[in-house]
N, C-alpha and C positions, 0 to 999 in steps of 0.2 A: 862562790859566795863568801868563803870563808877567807879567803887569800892568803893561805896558806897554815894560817893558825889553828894551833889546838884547841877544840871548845869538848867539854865531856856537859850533856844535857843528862840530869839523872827523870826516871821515868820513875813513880812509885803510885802504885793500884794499893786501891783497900785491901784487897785478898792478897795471893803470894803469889809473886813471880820464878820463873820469869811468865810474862803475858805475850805469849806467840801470836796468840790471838786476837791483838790488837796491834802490835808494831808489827806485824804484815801488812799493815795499810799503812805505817808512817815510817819506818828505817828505808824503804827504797825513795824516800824525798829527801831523806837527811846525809847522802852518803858521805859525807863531809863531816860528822859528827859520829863522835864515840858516846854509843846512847847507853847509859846503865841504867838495869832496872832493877826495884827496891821492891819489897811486900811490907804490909803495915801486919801482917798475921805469918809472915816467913818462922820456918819453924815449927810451928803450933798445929797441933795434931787436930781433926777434926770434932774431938768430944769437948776440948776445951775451947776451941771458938764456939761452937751452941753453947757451951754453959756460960763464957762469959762476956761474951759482943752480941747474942741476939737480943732485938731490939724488945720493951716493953709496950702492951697493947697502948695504940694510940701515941709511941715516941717515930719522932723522924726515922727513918732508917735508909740503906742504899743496898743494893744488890752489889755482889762479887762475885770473886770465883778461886778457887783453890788451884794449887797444884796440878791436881789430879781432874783440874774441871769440875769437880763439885761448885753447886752454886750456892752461896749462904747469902743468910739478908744478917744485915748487922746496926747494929744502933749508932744511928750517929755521936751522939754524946759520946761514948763508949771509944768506937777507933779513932775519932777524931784525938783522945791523950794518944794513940798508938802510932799518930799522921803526925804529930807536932814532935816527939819523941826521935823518929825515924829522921824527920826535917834536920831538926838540932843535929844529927849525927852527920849527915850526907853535906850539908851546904856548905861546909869549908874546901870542899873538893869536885865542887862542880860548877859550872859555870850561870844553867838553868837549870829547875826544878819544874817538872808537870806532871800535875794528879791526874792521873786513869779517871778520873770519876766524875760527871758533872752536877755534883752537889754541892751545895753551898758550904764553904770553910773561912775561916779566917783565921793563915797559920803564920807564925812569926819567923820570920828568917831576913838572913844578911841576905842571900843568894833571892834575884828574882824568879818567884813562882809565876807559873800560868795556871789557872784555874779555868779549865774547860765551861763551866757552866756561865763566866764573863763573858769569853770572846762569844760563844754562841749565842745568846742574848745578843752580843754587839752585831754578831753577824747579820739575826734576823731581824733587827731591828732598822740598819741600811737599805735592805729590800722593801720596808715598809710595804707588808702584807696586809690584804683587805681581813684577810682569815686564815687561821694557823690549824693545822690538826696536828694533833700531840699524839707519837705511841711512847709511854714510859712503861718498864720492865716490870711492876708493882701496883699492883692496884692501891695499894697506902700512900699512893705517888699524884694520885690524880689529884687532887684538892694541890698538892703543892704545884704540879705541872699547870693546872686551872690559876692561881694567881703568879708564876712567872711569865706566859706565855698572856694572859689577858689584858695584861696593861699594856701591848704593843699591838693588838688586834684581837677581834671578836674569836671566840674559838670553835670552829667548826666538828669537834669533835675530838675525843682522847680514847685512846686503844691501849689496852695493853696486854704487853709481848714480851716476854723472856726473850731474851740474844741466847740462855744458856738449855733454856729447857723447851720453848717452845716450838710448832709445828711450822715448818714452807708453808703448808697449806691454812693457818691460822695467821700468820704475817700478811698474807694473800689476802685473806679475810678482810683483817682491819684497814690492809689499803683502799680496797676497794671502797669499805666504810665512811674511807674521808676524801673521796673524790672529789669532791664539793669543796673541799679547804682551796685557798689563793696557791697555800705550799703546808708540808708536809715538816712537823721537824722531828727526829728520833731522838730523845732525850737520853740517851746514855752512851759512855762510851762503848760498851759491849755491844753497839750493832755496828756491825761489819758494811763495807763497802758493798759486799753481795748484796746483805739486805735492805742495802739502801736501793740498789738497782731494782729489788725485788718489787720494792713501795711504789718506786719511780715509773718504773714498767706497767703494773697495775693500774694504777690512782690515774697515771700520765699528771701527774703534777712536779715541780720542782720540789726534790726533798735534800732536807741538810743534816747532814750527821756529826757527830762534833770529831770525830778524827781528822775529816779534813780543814776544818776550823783549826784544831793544836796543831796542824804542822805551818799553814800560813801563820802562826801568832807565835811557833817558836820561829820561823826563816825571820819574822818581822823583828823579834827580840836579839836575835845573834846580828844583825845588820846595825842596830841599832850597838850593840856592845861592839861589834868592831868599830864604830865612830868613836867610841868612850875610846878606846884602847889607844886609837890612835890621836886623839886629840892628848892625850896624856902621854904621846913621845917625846 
């Protein structure tokens, strides 16, 4: 894919890397690419992320995960200065940028970003589904999951499910719950490939997870940059 040239893609999640637990479903697509990964909280001990990124009653917030796999919820407002920060530092040395998270941002940089919560949207919106069931990791997520998934199909239903703390047998649960959806979409990147299978197997619906959305929209973006590269010989 790459023809022979060097592309470094930097990876950076709201919580602190590295994230095994996610580029296990995306480094064996990229072998071509030296993937670096960034935390927007690397560093910072876990008394000082609750005291100063958890979110206030009723603010946006996203799910992460630490180090150590602790899961923390954190204020959008808040690590979004800690995402544009990290951005600024990282995109003079990399070729692409893609946020672990599929929550809405808008961060500035010279280096093109992928924002998982785009292409997923772009994804299920191609298949134009009769009806969507939504599991998102946060029940403070539904009302947001309810207006990006309703303007492209009726919603058969929203579960929700920690990737970090939840049950197999409560995953099982909520597929079953949206067996009636057209397809199934996992709204965050913390559900794994397994539990896509888990959803799939259950429901017997088509389900889409956004990890493997970021790796066809990073193959799509490095394709597209070796055309740049090379029109510019």
């Amino acid at each position: 894919m790459l023809e022979g040239l060097s592309v470094r893609v930097a990876f950076i999640t709201l919580g602190q890397s590295p994230r095994d637990d996610i580029m296990v479903d995306i480094k064996p697509y990229l072998e071509e690419v030296e993937c670096v990964e960034y935390g927007a909280l690397d560093g910072l001990p876990l008394n000082r992320v609750v005291k100063e990124f958890s979110p206030l009653p009723n603010e946006v917030s996203y799910v992460s995960r630490l180090r150590d796999g602790t899961e923390v919820v954190l204020s959008k407002s808040k690590i979004s200065v800690r995402l544009q920060s990290l951005v600024s530092l990282v995109e003079g040395s990399v070729d692409l940028i893609v946020i672990l998270c599929t929550g809405d941002f808008n961060l500035s940089s010279r280096t093109p970003i992928i924002y998982p919560s785009v292409e997923l949207v772009r994804a299920v919106r191609k298949l134009s589904p009769s009806s969507i069931g939504v599991i998102v990791p946060l029940s403070s997520q539904v009302v947001m999951a309810r207006n990006r998934w309703g303007g492209i199909a009726s919603i058969a239903g929203i579960e929700v499910w920690s990737p970090y703390t939840g049950s197999a047998e409560d995953l099982a649960n909520s597929a079953l719950r949206l067996r009636h959806a057209d397809i199934i979409v996992m709204d965050c990147l913390g559900y794994s490939l397994k539990h896509k299978e888990v959803v799939r197997e259950v429901s017997g619906r088509r389900t889409i997870v956004p990890r493997e959305v970021v790796v066809s929209a990073i193959k799509e973006a490095l394709i597209y940059s070796i055309k740049e590269r090379r029109a510019q010989q």
